[in-house]
C-alpha positions as CSV (number, residue, x, y, z in Angstrom):
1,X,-196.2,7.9,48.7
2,X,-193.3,5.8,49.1
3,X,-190.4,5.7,46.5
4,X,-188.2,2.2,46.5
5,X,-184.6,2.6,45.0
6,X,-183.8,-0.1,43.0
7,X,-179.9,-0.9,42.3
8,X,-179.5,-3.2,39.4
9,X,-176.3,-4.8,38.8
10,X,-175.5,-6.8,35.4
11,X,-173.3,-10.1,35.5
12,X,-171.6,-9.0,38.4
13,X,-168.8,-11.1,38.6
14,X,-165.1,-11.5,40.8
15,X,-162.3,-9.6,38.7
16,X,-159.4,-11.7,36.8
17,X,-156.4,-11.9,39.3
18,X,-154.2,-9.5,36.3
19,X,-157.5,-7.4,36.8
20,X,-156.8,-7.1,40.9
21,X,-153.4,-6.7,40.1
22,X,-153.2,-4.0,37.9
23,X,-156.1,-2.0,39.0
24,X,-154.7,-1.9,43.1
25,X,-153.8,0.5,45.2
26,X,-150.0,-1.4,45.0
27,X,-150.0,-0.8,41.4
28,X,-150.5,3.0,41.5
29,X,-148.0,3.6,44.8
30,X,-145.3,1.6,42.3
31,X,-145.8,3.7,38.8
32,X,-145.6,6.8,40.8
33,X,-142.3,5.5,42.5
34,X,-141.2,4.5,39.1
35,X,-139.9,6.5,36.2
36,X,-141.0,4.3,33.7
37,X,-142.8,6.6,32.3
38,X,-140.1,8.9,31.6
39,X,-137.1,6.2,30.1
40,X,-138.6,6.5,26.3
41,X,-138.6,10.4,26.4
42,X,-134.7,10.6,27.5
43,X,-134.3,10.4,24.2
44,X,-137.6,12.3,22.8
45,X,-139.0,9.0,21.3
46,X,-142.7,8.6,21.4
47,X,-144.6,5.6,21.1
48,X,-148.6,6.3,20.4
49,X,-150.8,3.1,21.7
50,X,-154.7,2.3,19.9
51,X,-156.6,-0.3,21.4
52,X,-160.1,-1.6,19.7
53,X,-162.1,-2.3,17.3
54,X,-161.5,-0.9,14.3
55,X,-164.1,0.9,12.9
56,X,-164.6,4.0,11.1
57,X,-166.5,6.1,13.8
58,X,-163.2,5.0,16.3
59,X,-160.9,7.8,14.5
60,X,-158.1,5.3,13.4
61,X,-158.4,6.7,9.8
62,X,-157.4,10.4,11.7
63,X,-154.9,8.5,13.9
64,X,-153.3,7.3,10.4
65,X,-153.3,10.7,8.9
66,X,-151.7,12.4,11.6
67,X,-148.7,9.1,11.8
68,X,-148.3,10.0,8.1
69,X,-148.4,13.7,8.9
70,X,-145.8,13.2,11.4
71,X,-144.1,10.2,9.1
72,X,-140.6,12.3,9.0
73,X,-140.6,12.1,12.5
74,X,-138.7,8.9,12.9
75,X,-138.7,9.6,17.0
76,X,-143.0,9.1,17.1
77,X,-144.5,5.6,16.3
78,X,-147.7,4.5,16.1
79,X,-149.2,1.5,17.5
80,X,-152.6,0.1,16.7
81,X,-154.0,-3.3,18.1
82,X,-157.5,-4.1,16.9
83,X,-159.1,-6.1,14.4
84,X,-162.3,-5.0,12.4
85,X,-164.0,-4.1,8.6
86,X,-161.5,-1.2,8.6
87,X,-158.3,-3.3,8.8
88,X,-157.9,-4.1,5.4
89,X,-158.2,-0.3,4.3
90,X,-155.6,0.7,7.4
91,X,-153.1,-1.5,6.0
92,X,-153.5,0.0,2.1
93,X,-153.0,3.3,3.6
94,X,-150.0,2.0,5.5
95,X,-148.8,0.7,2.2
96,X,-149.5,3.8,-0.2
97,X,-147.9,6.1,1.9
98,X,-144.7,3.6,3.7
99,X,-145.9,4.6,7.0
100,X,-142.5,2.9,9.0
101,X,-143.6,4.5,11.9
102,X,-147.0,2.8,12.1
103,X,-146.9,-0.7,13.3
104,X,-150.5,-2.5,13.0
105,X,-150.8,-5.7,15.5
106,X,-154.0,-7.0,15.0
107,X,-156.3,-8.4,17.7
108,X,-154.3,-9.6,20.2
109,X,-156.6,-12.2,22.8
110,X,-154.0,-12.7,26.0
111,X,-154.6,-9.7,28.0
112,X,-151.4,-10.1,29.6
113,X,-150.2,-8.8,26.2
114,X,-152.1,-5.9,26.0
115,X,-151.0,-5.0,29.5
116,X,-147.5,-5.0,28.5
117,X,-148.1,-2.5,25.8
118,X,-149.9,-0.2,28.2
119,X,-146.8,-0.5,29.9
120,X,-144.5,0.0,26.9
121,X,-146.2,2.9,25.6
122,X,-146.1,6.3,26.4
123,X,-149.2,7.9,25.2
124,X,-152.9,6.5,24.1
125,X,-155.1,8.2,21.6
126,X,-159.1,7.5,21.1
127,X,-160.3,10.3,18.6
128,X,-163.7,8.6,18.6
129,X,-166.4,10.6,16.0
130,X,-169.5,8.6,18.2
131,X,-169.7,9.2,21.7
132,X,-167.8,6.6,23.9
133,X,-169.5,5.2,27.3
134,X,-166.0,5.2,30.0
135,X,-163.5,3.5,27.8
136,X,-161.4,0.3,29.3
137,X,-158.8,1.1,27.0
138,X,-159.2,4.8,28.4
139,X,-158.8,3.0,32.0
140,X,-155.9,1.0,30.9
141,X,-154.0,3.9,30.2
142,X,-154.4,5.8,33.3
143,X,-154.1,3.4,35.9
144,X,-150.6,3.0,34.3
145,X,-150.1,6.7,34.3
146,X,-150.0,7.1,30.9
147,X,-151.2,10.7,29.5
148,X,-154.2,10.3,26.6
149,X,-155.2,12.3,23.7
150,X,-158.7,11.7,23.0
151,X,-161.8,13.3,21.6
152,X,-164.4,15.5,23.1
153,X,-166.7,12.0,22.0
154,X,-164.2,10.4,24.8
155,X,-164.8,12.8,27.6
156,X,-166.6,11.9,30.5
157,X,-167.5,14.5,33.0
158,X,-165.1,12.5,36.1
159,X,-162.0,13.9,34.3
160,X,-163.2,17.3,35.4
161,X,-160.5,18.9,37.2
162,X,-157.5,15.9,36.4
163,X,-154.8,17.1,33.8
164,X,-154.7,13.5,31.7
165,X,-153.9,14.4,28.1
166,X,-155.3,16.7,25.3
167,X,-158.6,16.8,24.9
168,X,-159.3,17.4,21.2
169,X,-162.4,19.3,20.2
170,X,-162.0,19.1,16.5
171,X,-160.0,16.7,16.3
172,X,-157.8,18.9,14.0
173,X,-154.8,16.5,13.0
174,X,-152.7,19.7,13.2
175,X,-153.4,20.6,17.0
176,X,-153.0,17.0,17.6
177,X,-149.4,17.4,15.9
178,X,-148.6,19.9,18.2
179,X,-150.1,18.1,21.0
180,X,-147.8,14.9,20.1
181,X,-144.6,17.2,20.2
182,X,-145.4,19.0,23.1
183,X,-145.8,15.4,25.0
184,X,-142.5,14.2,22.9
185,X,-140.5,17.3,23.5
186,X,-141.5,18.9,26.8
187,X,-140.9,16.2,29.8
188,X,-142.4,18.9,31.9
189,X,-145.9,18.3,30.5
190,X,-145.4,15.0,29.9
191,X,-145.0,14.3,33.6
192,X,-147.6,16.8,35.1
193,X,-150.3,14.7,32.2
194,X,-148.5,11.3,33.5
195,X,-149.2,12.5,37.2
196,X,-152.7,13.6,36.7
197,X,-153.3,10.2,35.1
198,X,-152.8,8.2,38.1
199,X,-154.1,10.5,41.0
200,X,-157.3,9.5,38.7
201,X,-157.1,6.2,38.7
202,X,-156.1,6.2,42.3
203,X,-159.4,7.9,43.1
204,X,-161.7,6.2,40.5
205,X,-160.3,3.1,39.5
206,X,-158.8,1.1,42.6
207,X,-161.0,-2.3,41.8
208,X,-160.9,-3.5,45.4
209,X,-162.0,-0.2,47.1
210,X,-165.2,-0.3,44.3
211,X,-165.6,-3.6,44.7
212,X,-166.0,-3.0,48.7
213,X,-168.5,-0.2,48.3
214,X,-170.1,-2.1,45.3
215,X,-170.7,-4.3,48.0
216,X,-171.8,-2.5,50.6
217,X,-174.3,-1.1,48.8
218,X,-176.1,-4.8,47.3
219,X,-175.5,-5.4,51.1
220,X,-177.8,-2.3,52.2
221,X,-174.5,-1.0,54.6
């Protein structure tokens, strides 16, 4: 018998020129020549990045407990950039409890934006309670170096042997506490995550050099 391999591909389309630019080889040689990573920490500050829908099964209800855990810590903020049924709740809790440190966006379209606050950020959390497929937000974050903090739902088996972030198995908001100072307080760890974040996305996530063996392969090379 003779087996056929079929490779399907869905709307497969050119990428956005910001797309090429910030998922290239010349974007990861730059961030690990640059110490932007490391300007908000000279000062221990801490700014936490969410990007997506906001849903309950995402986490952002845990992400606000732990911002009003940490609430006294006027050196870790809390950004969230979404829009969804759970908005109107996040906000009350916001309210109730004066969360300064939280500062809730809403969706924002231009993707330029959301590419500058990759770049402004310093850490980004998904605590999903569903398992996640490979998250672009996830992607986002790495390509600029950034170290994440996500749930065992938001592991995929590529990060095997990369030091990203903390990996959260309960997603216990104290261990994520700790997990935020250690990252806030320890530029050690913060830079051997940040590090591990972009020899990642160098290996997975350089657009061009998929695109070329995407490529190939429709091409039967």
């Amino acid at each position: 018998d003779q087996t056929t391999e079929y490779i399907i591909v869905s709307n497969f389309n050119s990428p956005t020129s910001i797309e090429e630019e910030i998922y290239s080889e010349e974007q990861f040689k730059m961030i690990e020549r640059s110490s932007i990573n490391q300007i908000n920490l000279n000062s221990n500050c801490l700014n936490l990045l969410f990007v997506g829908r906001l849903v309950n099964f995402k986490g952002v209800d845990l992400i606000m407990e732990i911002a009003r855990k940490l609430k006294d810590n006027n050196r870790v903020t809390f950004t969230i950039i979404g829009d969804g049924p759970e908005r109107e709740s996040l906000t009350k809790f916001k309210e109730k409890y004066k969360l300064k440190n939280v500062n809730l966006l809403g969706p924002i379209y231009d993707r330029k934006k959301i590419v500058n606050a990759y770049k402004k950020c310093d850490v980004v959390m998904l605590l999903s309670q569903k398992r996640e497929g490979f998250s672009i937000a996830i992607s986002d974050a790495l390509v600029f170096g950034k170290p994440i903090i996500i749930s065992t739902n938001a592991y995929n088996s590529e990060f095997n042997g990369f030091d990203l972030g903390f990996i959260e198995k309960d997603n216990d908001i104290d261990t994520i506490c700790n997990d935020i100072k250690q990252l806030q307080f320890n530029s050690k760890t913060y830079e051997m995550k940040s590090v591990g974040a972009i020899r990642f996305a160098k290996k997975f996530l350089d657009i061009n050099k998929n695109l070329r063996i995407l490529r190939e392969v429709i091409n039967g090379k």
